[in-house]
Jmol script that loads the backbone (N, CA, C; Angstrom):
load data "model"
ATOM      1  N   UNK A   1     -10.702  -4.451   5.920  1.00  0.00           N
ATOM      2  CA  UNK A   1     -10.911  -3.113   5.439  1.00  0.00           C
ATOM      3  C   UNK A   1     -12.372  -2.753   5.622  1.00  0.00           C
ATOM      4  N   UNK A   2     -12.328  -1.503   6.135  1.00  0.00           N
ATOM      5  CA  UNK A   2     -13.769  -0.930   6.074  1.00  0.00           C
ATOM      6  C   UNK A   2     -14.669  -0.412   4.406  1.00  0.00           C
ATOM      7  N   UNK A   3     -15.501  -0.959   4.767  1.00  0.00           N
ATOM      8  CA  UNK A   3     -15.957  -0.197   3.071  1.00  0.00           C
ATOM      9  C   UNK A   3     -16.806   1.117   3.654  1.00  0.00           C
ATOM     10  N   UNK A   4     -16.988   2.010   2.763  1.00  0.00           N
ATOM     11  CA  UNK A   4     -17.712   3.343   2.639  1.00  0.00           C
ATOM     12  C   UNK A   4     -19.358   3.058   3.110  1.00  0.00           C
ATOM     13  N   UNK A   5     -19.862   2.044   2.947  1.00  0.00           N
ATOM     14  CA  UNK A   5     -21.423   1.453   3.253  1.00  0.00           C
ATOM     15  C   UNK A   5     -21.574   0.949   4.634  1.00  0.00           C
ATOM     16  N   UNK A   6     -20.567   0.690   4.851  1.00  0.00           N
ATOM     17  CA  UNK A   6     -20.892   0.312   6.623  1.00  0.00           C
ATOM     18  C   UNK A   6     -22.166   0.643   6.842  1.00  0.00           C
ATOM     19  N   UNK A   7     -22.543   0.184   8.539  1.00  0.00           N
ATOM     20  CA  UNK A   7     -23.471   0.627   9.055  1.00  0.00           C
ATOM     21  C   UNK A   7     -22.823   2.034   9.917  1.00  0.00           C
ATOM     22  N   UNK A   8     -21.487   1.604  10.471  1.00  0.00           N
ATOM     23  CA  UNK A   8     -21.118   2.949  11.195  1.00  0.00           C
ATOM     24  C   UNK A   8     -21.064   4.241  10.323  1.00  0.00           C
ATOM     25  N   UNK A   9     -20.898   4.572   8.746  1.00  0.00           N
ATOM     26  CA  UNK A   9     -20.476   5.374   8.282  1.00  0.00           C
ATOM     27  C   UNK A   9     -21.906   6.185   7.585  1.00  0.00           C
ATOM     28  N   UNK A  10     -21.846   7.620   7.665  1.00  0.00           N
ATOM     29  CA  UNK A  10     -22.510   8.510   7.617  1.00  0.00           C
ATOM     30  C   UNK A  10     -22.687   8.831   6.273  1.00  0.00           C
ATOM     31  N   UNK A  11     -24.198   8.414   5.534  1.00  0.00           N
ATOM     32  CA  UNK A  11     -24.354   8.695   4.249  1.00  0.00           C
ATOM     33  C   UNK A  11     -25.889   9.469   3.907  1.00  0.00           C
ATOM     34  N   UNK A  12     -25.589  10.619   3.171  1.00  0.00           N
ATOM     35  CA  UNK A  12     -26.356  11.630   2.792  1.00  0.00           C
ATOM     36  C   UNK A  12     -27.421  10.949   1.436  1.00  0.00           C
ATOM     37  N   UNK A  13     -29.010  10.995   2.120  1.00  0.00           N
ATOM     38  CA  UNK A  13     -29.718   9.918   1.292  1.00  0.00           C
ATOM     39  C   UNK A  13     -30.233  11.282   0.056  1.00  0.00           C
ATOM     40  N   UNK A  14     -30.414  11.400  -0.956  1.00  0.00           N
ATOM     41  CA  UNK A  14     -30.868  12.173  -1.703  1.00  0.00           C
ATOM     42  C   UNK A  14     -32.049  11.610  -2.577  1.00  0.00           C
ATOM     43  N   UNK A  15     -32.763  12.274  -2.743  1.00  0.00           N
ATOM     44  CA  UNK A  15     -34.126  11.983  -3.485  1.00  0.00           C
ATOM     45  C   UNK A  15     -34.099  12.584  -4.662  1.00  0.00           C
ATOM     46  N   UNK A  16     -33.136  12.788  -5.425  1.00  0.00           N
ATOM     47  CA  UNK A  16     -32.487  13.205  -6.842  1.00  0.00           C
ATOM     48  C   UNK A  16     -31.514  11.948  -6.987  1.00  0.00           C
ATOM     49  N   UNK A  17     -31.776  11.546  -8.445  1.00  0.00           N
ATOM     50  CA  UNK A  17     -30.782  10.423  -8.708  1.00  0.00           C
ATOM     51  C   UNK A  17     -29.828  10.696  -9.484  1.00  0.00           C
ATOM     52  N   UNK A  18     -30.154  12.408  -9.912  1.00  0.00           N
ATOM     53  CA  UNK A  18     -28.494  12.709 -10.906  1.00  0.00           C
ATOM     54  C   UNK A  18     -27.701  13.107  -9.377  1.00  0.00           C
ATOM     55  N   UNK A  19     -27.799  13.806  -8.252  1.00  0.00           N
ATOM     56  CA  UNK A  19     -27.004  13.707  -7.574  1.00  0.00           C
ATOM     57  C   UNK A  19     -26.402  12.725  -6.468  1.00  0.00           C
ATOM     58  N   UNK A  20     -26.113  11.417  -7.285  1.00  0.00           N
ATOM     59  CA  UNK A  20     -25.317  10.431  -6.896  1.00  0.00           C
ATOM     60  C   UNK A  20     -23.844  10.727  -6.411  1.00  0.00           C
ATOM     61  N   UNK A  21     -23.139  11.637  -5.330  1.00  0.00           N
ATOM     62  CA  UNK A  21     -22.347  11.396  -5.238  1.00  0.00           C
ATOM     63  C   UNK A  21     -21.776  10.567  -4.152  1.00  0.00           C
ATOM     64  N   UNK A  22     -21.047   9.322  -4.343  1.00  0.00           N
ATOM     65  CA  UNK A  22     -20.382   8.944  -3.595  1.00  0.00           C
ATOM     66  C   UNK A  22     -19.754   9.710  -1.992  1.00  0.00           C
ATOM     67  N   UNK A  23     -20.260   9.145  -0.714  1.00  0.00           N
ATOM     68  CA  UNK A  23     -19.774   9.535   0.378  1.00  0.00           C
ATOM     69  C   UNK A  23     -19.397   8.169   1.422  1.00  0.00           C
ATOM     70  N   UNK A  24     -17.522   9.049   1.809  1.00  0.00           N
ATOM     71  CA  UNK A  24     -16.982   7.727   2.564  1.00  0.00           C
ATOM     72  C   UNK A  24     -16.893   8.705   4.176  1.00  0.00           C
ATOM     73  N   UNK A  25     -16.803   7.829   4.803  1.00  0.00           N
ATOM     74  CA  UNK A  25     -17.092   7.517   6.442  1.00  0.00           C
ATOM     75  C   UNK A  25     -14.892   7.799   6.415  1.00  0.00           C
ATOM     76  N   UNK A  26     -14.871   9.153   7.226  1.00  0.00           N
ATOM     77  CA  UNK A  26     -13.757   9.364   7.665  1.00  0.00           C
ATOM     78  C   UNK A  26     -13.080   8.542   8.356  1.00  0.00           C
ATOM     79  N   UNK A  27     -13.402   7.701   9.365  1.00  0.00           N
ATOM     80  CA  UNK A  27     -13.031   6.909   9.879  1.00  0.00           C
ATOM     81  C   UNK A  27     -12.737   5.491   9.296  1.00  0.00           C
ATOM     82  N   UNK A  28     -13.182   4.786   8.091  1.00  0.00           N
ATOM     83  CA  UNK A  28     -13.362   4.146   7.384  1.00  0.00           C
ATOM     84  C   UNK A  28     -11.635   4.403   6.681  1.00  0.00           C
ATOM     85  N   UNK A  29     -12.150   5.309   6.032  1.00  0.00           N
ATOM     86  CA  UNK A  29     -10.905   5.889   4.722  1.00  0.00           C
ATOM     87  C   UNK A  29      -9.867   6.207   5.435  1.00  0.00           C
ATOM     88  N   UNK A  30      -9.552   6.522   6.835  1.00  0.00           N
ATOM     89  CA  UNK A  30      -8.411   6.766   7.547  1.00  0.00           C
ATOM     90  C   UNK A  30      -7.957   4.981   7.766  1.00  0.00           C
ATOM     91  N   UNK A  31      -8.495   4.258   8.034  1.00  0.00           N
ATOM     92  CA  UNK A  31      -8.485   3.047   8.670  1.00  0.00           C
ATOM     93  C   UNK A  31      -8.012   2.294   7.426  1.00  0.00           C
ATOM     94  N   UNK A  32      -8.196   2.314   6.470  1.00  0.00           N
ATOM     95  CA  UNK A  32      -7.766   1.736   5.333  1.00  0.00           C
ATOM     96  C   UNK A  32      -6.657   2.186   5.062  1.00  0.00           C
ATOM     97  N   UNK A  33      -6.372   3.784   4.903  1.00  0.00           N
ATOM     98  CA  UNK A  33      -5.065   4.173   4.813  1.00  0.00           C
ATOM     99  C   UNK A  33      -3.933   3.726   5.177  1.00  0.00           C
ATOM    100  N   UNK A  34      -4.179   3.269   7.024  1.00  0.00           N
ATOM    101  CA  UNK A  34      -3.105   2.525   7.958  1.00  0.00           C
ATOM    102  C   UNK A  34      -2.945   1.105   7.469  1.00  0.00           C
ATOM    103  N   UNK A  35      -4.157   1.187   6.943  1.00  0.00           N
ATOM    104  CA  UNK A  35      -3.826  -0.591   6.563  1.00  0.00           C
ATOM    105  C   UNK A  35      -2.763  -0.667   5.147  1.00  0.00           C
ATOM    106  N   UNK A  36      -2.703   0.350   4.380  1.00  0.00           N
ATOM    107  CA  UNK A  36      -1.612   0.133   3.085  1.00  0.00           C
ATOM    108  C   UNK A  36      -0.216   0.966   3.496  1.00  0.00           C
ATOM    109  N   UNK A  37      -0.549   1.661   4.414  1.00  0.00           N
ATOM    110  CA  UNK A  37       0.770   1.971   4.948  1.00  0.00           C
ATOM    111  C   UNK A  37       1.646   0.753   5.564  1.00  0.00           C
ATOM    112  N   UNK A  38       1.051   0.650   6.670  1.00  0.00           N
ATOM    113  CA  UNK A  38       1.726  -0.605   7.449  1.00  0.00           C
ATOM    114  C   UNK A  38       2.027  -2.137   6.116  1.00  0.00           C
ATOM    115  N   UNK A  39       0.735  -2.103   5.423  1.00  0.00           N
ATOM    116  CA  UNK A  39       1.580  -3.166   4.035  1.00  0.00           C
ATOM    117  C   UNK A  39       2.189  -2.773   3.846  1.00  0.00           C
ATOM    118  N   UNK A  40       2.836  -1.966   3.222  1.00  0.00           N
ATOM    119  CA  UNK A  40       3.926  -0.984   2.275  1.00  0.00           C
ATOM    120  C   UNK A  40       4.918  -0.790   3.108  1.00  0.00           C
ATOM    121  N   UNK A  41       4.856  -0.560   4.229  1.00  0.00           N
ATOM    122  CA  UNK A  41       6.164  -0.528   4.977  1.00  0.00           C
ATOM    123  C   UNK A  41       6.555  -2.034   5.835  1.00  0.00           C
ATOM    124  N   UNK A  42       5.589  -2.719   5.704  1.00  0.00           N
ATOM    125  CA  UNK A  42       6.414  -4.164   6.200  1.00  0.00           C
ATOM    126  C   UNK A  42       7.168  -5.005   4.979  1.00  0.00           C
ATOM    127  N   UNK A  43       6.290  -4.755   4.052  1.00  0.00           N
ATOM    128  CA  UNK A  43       6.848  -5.854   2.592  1.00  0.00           C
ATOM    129  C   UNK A  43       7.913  -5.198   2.425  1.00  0.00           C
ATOM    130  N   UNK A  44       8.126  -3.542   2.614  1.00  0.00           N
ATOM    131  CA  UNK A  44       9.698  -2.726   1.809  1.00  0.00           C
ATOM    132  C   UNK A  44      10.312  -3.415   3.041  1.00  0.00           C
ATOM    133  N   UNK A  45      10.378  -3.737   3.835  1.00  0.00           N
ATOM    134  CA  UNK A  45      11.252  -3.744   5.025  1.00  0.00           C
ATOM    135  C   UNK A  45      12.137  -5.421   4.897  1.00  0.00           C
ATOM    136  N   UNK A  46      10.754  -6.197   4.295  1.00  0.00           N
ATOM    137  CA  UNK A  46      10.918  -7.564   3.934  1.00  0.00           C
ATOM    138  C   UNK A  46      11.513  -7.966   2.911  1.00  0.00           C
ATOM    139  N   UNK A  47      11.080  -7.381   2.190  1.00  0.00           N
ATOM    140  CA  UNK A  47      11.728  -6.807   0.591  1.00  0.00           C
ATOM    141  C   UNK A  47      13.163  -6.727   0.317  1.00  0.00           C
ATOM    142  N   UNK A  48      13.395  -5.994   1.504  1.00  0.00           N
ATOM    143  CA  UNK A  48      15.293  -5.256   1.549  1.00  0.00           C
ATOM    144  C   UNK A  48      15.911  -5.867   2.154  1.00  0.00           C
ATOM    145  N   UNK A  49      15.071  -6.925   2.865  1.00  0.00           N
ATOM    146  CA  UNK A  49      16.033  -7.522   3.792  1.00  0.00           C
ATOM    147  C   UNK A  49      16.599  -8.755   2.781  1.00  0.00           C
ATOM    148  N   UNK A  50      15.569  -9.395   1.629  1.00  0.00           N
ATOM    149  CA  UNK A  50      15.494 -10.361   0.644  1.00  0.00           C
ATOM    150  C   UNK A  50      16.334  -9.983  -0.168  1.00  0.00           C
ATOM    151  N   UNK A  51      16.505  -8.819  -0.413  1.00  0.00           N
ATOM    152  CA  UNK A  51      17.422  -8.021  -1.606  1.00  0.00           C
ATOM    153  C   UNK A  51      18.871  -7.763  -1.124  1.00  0.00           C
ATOM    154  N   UNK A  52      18.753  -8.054  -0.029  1.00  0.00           N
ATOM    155  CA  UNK A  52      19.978  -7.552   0.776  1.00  0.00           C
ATOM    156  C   UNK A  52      20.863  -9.242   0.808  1.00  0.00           C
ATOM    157  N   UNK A  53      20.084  -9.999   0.873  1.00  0.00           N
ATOM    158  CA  UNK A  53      20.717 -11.474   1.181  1.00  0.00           C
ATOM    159  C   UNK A  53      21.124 -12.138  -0.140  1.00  0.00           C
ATOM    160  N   UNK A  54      19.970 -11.736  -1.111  1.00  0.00           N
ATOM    161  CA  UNK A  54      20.323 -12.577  -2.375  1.00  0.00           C
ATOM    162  C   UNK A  54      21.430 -11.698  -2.909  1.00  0.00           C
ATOM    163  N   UNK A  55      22.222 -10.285  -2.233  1.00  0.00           N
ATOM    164  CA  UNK A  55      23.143 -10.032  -2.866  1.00  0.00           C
ATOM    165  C   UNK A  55      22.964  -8.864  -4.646  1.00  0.00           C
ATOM    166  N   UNK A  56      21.583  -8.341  -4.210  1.00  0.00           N
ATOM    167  CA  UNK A  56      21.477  -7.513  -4.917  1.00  0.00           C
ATOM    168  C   UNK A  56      21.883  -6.074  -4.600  1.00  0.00           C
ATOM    169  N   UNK A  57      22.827  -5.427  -6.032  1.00  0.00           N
ATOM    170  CA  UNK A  57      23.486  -4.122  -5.814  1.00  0.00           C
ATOM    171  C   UNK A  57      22.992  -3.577  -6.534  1.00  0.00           C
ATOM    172  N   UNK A  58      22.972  -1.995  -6.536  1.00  0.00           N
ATOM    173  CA  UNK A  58      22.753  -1.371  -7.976  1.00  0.00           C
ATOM    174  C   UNK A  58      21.192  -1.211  -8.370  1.00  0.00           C
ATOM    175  N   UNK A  59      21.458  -1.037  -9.939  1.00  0.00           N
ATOM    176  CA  UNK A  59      19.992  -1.260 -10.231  1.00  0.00           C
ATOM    177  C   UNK A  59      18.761  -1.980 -10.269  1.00  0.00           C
ATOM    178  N   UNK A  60      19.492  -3.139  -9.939  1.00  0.00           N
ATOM    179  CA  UNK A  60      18.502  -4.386  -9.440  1.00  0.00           C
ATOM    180  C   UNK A  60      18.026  -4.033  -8.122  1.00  0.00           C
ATOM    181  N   UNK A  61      18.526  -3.828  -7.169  1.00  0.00           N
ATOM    182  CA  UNK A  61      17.959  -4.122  -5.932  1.00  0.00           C
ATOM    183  C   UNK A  61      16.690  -3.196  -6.268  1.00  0.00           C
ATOM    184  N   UNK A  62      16.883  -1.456  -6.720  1.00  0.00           N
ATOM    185  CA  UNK A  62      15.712  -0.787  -6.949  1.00  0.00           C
ATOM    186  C   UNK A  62      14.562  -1.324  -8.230  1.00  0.00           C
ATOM    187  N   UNK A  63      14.975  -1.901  -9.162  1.00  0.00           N
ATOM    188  CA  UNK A  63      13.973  -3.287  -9.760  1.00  0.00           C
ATOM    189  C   UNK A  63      13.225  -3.927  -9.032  1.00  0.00           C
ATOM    190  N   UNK A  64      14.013  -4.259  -8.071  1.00  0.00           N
ATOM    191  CA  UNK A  64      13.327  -5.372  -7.237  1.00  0.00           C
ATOM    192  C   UNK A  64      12.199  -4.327  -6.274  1.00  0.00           C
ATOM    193  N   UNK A  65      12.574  -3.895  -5.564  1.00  0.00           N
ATOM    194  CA  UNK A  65      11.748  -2.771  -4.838  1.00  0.00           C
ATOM    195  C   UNK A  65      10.401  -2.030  -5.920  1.00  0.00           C
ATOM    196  N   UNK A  66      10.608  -2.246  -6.913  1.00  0.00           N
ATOM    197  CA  UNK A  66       9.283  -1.748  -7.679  1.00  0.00           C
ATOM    198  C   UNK A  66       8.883  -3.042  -8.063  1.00  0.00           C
ATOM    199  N   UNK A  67       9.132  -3.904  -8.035  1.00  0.00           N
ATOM    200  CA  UNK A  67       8.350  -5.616  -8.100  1.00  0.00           C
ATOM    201  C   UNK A  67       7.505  -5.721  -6.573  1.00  0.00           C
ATOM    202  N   UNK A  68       8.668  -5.594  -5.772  1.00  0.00           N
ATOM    203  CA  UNK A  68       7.594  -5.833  -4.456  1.00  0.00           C
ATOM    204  C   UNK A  68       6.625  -4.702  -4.567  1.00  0.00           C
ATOM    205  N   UNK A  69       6.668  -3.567  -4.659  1.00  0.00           N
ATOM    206  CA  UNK A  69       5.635  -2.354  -4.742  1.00  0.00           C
ATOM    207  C   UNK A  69       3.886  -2.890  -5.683  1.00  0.00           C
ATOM    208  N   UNK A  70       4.505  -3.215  -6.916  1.00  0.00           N
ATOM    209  CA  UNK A  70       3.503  -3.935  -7.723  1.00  0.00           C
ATOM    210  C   UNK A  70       2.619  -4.628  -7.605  1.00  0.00           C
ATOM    211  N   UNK A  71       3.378  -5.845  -6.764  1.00  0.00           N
ATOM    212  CA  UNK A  71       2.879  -6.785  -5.960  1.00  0.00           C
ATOM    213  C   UNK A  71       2.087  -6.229  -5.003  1.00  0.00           C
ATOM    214  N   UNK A  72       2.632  -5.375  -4.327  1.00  0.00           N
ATOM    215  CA  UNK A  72       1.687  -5.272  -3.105  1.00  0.00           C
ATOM    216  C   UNK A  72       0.460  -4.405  -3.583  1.00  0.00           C
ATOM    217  N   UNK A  73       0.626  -3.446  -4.825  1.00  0.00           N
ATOM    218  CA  UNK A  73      -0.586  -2.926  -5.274  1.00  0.00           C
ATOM    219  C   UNK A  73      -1.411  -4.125  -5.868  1.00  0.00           C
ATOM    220  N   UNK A  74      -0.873  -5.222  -6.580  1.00  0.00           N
ATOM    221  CA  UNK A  74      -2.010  -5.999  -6.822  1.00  0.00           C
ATOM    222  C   UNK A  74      -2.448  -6.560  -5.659  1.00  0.00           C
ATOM    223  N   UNK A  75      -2.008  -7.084  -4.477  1.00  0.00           N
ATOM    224  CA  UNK A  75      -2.320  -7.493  -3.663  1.00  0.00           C
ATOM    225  C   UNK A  75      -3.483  -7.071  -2.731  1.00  0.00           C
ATOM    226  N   UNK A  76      -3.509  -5.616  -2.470  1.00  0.00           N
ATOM    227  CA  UNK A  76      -4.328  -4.829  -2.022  1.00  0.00           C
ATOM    228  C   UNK A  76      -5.568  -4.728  -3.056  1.00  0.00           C
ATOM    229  N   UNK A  77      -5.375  -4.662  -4.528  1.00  0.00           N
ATOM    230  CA  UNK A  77      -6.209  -4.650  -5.493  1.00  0.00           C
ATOM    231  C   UNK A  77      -6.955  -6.259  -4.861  1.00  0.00           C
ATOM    232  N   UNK A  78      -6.584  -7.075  -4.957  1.00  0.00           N
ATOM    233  CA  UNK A  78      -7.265  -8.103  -5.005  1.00  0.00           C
ATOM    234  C   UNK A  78      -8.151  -8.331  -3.410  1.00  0.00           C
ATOM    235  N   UNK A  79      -7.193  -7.708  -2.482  1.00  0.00           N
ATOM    236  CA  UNK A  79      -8.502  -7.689  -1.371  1.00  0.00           C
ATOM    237  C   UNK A  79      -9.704  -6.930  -1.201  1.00  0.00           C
ATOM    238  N   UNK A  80      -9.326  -6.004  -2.188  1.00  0.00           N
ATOM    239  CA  UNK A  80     -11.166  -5.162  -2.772  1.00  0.00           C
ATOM    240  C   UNK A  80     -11.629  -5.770  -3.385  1.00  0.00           C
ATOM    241  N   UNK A  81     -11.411  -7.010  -3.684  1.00  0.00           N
ATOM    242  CA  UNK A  81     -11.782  -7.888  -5.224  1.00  0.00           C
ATOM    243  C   UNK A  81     -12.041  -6.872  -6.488  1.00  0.00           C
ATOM    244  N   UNK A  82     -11.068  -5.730  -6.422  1.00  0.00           N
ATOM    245  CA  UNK A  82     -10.842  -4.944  -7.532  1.00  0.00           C
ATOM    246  C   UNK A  82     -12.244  -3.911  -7.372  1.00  0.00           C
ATOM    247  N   UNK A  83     -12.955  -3.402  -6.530  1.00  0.00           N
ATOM    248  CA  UNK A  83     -13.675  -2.920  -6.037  1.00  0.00           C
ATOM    249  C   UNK A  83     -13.157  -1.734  -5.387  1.00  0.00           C
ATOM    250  N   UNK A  84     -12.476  -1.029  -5.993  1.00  0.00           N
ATOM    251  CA  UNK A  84     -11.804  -0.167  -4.970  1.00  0.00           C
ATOM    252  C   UNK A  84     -12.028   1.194  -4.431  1.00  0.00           C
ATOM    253  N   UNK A  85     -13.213   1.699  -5.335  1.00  0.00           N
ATOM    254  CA  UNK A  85     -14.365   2.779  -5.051  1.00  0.00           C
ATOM    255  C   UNK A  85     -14.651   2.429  -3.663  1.00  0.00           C
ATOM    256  N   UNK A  86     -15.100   1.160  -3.367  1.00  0.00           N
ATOM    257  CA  UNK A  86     -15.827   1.468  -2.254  1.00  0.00           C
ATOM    258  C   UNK A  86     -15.290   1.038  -1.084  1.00  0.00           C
ATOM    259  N   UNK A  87     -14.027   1.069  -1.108  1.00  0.00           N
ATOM    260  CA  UNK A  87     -13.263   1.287   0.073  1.00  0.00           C
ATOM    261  C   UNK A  87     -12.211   2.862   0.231  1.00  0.00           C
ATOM    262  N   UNK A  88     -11.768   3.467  -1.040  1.00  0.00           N
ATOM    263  CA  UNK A  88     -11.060   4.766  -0.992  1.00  0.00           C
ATOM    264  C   UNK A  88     -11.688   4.991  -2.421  1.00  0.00           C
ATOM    265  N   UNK A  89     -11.098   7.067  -2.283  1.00  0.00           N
ATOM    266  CA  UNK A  89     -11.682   7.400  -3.214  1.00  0.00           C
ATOM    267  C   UNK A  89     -11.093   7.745  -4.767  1.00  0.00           C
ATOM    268  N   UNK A  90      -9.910   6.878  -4.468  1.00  0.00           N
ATOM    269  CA  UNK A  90      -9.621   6.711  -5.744  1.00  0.00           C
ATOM    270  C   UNK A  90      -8.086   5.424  -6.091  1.00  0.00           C
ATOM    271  N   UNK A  91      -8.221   5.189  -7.010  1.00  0.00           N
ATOM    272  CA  UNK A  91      -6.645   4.062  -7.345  1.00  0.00           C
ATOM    273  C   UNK A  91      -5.622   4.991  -7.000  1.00  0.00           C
ATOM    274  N   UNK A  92      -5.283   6.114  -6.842  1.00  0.00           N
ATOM    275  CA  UNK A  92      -3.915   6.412  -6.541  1.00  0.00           C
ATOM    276  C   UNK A  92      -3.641   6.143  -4.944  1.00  0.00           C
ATOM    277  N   UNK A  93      -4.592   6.005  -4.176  1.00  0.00           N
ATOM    278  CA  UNK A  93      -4.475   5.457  -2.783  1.00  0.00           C
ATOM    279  C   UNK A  93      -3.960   3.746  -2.662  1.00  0.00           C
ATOM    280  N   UNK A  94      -4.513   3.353  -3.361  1.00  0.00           N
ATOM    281  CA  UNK A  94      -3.531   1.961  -3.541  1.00  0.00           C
ATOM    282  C   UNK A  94      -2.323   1.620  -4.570  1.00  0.00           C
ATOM    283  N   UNK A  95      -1.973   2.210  -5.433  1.00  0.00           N
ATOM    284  CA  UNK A  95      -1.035   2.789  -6.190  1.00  0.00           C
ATOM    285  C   UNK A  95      -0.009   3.678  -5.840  1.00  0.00           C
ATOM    286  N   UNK A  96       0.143   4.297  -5.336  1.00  0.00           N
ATOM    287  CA  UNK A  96       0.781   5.342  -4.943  1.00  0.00           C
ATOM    288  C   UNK A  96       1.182   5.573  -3.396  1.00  0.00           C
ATOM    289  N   UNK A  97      -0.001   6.011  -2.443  1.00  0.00           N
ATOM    290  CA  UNK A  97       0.511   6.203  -1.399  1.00  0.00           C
ATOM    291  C   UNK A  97       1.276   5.236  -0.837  1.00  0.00           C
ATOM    292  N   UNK A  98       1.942   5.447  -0.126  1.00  0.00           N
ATOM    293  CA  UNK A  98       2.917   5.127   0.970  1.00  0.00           C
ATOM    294  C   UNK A  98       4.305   4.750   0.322  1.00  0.00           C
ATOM    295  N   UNK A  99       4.440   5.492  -1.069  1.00  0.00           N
ATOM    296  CA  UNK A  99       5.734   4.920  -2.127  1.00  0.00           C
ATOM    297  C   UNK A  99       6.501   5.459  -1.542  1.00  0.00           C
ATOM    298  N   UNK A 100       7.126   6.540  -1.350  1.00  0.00           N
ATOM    299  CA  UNK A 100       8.839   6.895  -1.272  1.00  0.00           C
ATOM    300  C   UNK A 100       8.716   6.669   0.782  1.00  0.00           C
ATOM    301  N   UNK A 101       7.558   6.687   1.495  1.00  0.00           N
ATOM    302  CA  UNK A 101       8.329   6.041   2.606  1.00  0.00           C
ATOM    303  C   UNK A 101       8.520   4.864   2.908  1.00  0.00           C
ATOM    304  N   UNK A 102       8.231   3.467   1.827  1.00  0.00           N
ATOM    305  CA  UNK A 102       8.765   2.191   1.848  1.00  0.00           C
ATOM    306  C   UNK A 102       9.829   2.177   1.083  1.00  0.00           C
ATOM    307  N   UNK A 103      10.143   3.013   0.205  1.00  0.00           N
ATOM    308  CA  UNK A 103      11.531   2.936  -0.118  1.00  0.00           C
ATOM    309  C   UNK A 103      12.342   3.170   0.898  1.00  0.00           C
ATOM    310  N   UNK A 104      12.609   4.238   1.596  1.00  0.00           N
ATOM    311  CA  UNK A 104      13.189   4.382   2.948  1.00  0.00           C
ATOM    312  C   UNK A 104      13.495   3.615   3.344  1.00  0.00           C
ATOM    313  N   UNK A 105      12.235   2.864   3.969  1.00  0.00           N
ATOM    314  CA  UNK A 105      12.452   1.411   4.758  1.00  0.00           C
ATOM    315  C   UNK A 105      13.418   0.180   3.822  1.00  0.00           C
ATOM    316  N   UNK A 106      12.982   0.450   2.876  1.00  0.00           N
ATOM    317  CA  UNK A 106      13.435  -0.968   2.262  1.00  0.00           C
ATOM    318  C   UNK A 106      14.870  -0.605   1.897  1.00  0.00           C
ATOM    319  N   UNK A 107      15.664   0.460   1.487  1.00  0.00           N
ATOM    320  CA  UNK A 107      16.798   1.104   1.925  1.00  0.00           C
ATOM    321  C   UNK A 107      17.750   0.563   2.910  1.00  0.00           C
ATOM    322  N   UNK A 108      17.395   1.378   3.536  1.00  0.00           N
ATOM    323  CA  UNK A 108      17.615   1.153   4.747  1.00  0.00           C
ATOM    324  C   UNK A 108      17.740  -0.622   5.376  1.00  0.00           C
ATOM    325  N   UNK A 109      16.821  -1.432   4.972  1.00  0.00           N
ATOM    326  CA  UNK A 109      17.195  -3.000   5.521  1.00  0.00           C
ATOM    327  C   UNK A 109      17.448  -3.422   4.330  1.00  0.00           C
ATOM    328  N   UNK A 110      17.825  -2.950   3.331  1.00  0.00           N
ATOM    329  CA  UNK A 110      18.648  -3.723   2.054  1.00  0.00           C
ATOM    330  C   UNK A 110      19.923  -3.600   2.427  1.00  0.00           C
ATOM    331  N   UNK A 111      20.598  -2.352   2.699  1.00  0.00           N
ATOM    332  CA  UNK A 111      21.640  -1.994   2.980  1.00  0.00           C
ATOM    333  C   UNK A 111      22.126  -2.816   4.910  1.00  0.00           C
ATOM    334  N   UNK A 112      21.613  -2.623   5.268  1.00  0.00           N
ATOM    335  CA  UNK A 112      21.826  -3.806   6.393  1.00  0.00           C
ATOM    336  C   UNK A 112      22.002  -5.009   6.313  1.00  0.00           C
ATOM    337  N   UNK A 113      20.933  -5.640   5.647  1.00  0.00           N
ATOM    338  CA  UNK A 113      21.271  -6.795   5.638  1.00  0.00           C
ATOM    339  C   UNK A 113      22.245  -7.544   4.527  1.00  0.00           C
ATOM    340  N   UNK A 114      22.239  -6.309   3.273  1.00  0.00           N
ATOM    341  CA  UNK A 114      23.548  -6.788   2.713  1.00  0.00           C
ATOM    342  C   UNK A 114      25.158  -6.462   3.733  1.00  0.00           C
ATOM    343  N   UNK A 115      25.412  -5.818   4.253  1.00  0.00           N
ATOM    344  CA  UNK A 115      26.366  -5.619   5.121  1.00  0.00           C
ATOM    345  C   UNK A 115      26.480  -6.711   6.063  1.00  0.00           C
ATOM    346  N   UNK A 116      25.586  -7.496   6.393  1.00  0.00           N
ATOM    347  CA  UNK A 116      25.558  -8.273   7.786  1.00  0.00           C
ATOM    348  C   UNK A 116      25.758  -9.345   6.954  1.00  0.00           C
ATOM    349  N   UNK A 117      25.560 -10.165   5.664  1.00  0.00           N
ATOM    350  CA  UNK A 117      25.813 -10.701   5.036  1.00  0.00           C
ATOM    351  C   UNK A 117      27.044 -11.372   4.250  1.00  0.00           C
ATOM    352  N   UNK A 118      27.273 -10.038   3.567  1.00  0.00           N
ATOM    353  CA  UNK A 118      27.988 -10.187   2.512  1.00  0.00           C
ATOM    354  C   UNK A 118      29.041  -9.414   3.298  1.00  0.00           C
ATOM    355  N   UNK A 119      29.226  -8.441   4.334  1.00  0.00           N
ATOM    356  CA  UNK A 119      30.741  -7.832   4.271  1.00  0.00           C
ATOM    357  C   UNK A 119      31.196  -8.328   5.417  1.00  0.00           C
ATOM    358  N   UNK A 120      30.118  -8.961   6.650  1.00  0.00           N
ATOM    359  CA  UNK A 120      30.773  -9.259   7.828  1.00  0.00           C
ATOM    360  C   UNK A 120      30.750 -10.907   7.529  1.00  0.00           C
TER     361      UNK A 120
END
end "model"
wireframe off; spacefill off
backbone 0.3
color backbone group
């Protein structure tokens, strides 16, 4: 992950110290983005395929899909070493984004691989 301090990323030096505001490098904060997307959509994908084999229906399988979600937010939490200012500009980017299109995914190969499983 890129952090906001790089050397590549473009920061506005001010000689006022109440106007401290935080500035991230577009390229940086896009680049990180892809990186919790692509997590979020490989673990749902991995996820459903796990949920699909152990034979989970119902309300469990979507239990389970907010366990892997969790996981992968702590997971991402822990590769900022909980630092997460200075890679995006806020916790709902690791929390949140990329939620209802890994459900999709994980959908989608829950339901497959319980079928390839359990009905064939």
């Amino acid at each position: 992950m890129a952090m906001h301090g790089d050397s590549s990323s473009t920061e506005k030096k001010s000689s006022d110290a109440g106007d401290d505001i935080p500035t991230f490098s577009v390229d940086n904060l896009q680049s990180n983005m892809k990186v919790i997307y692509y997590s979020r959509t490989f673990l749902s994908i991995i996820g459903g395929v796990v949920a699909g084999i152990w034979g989970l229906t119902g309300l469990t399988g979507f239990v389970f899909y907010f366990l892997v979600m969790a996981i992968t937010s702590l997971g991402l939490a822990l590769k900022t070493k909980f630092s997460v200012h200075a890679y995006f500009d806020s916790w709902n980017r690791i929390v949140l984004d990329g939620f209802l299109s890994g459900l999709m995914s994980f959908v989608l190969s829950w339901t497959f691989a319980y079928d390839i499983v359990h009905i064939f």
